[in-house]
N, C-alpha and C positions, 0 to 999 in steps of 0.2 A: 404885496404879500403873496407868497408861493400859496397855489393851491395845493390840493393833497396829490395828485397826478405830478407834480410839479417839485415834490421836495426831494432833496440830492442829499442823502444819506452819507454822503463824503463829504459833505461844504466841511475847509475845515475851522467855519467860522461858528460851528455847533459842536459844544462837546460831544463827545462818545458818550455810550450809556456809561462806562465805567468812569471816565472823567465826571460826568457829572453824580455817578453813586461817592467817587471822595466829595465833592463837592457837599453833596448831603450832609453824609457822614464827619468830616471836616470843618467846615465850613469856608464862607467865600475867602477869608487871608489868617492860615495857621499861625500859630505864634512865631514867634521867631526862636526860641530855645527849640522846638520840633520844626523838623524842615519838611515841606511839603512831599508826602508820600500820595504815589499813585496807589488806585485800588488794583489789584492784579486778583485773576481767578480763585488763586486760593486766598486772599482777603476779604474776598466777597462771599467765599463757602464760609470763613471763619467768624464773617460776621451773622450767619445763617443760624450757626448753629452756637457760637460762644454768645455774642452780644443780645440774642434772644429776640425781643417782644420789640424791642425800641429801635431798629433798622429793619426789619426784617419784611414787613411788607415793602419798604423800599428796595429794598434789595434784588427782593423774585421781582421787580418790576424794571428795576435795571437789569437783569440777569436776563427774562425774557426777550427786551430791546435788543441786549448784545446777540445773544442766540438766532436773532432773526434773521437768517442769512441759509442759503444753500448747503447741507451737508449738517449742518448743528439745529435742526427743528427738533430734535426730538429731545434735546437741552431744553430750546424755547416751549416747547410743551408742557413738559416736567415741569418748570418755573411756572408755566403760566396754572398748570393745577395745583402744584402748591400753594397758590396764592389766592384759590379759589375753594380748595378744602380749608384754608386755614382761615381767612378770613370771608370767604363769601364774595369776594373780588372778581370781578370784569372785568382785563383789560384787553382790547384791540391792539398789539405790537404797533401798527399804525402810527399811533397817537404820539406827537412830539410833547415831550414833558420836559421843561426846561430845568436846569441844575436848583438846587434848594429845595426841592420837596419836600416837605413837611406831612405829614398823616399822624394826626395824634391820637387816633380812633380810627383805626384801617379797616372798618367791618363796613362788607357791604357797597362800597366805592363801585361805580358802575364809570368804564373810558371810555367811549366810542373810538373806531377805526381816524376819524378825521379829527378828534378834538386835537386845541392846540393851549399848552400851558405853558403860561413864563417862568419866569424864573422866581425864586422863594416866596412859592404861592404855600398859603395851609388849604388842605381839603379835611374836614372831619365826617364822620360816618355817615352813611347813605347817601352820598352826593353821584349826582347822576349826571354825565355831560354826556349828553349822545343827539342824536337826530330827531326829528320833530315825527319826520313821515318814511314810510318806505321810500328808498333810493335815493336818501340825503348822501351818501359817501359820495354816489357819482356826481351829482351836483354843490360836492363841496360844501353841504351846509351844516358845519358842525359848531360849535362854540370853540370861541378865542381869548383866551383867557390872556389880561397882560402878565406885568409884574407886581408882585408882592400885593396880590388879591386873597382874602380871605373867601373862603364860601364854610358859609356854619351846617351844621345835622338835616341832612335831608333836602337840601337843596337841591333845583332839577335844573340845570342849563339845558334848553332846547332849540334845536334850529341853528338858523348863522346869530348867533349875538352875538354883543364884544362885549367882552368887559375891557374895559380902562383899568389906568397902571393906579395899586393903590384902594380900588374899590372893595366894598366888602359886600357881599349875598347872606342874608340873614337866614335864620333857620327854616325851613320847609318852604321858604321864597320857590315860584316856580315863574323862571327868568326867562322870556320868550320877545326881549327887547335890548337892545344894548342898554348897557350900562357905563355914562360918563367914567372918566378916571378921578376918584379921588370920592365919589358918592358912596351912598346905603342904596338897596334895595329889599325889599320885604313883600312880604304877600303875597297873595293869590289873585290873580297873576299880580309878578312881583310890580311894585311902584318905588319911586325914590323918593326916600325924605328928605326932606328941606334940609 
């Protein structure tokens, strides 16, 4: 596993932020009567401002991702307070979020610089993945989320944990241990249920 110092923003075996906003939007295999469309700049403004409430914090957060590059920061800016007056949202551009996003309650969402999420995770309101202690970015200790993880309202990933592919973080769980793929976690500090 790449650390954060360590990830290549070209691999092209990682969508782009816009491949994976269709992705969202879309989902993983269109029908077959609609052929698979890319998202392009003005489809992702169209989804901002026509499609409303139901893409739209996904959106400014792939729109930031894309923006984040030399000469377009003040795009990536712009996205990233829009997404911070609208819903109250932290994200660190840093943070690899894999295609599938889900946010059914986007209020309040905290990213750290180094988290890492897989692909068609749901995160629901106040969920927090960030660093346990000052100068966890340097030392790479952020949460690693697999695939198709739930985390429910309030949840806190902190530090290096892993979640496993499949697991779910129950509501105001505060996860400061990995978690197997395919478990529950709950509680202060979180535990796995049998």
């Amino acid at each position: 596993m790449a650390t954060c110092k360590q990830v290549d923003r070209n691999n092209p075996k990682d969508p782009t932020p816009l491949e994976a906003l269709a992705f969202d939007v879309h989902g993983p295999e269109p029908s077959r009567a609609e052929p698979s469309r890319p998202i392009t700049i003005l489809r992702a403004l169209w989804l901002l401002h026509a499609r409303g409430g139901r893409y739209r914090a996904v959106t400014l957060i792939r729109l930031s991702q894309h923006f984040d590059r030399p000469g377009r920061r003040r795009l990536r800016d712009w996205a990233r307070r829009q997404l911070s007056r609208d819903y109250g949202c932290f994200l660190q551009v840093g943070a690899q979020i894999g295609p599938g996003l889900k946010l059914p309650h986007p209020q309040g969402i905290v990213i750290g610089a180094g988290a890492r999420v897989g692909r068609n995770c749901v995160l629901y309101q106040q969920v927090t993945l960030g660093g346990a202690r000052r100068g966890d970015f340097a030392a790479d200790r952020y949460p690693v989320i697999g695939d198709d993880v739930v985390v429910f309202a309030g949840a806190k990933l902190l530090g290096a944990v892993r979640v496993g592919d499949g697991a779910c973080i129950g509501a105001n769980a505060v996860v400061i241990r990995d978690v197997p793929a395919g478990r529950t976690a709950v509680g202060v500090p979180a535990r796995l249920l049998p």
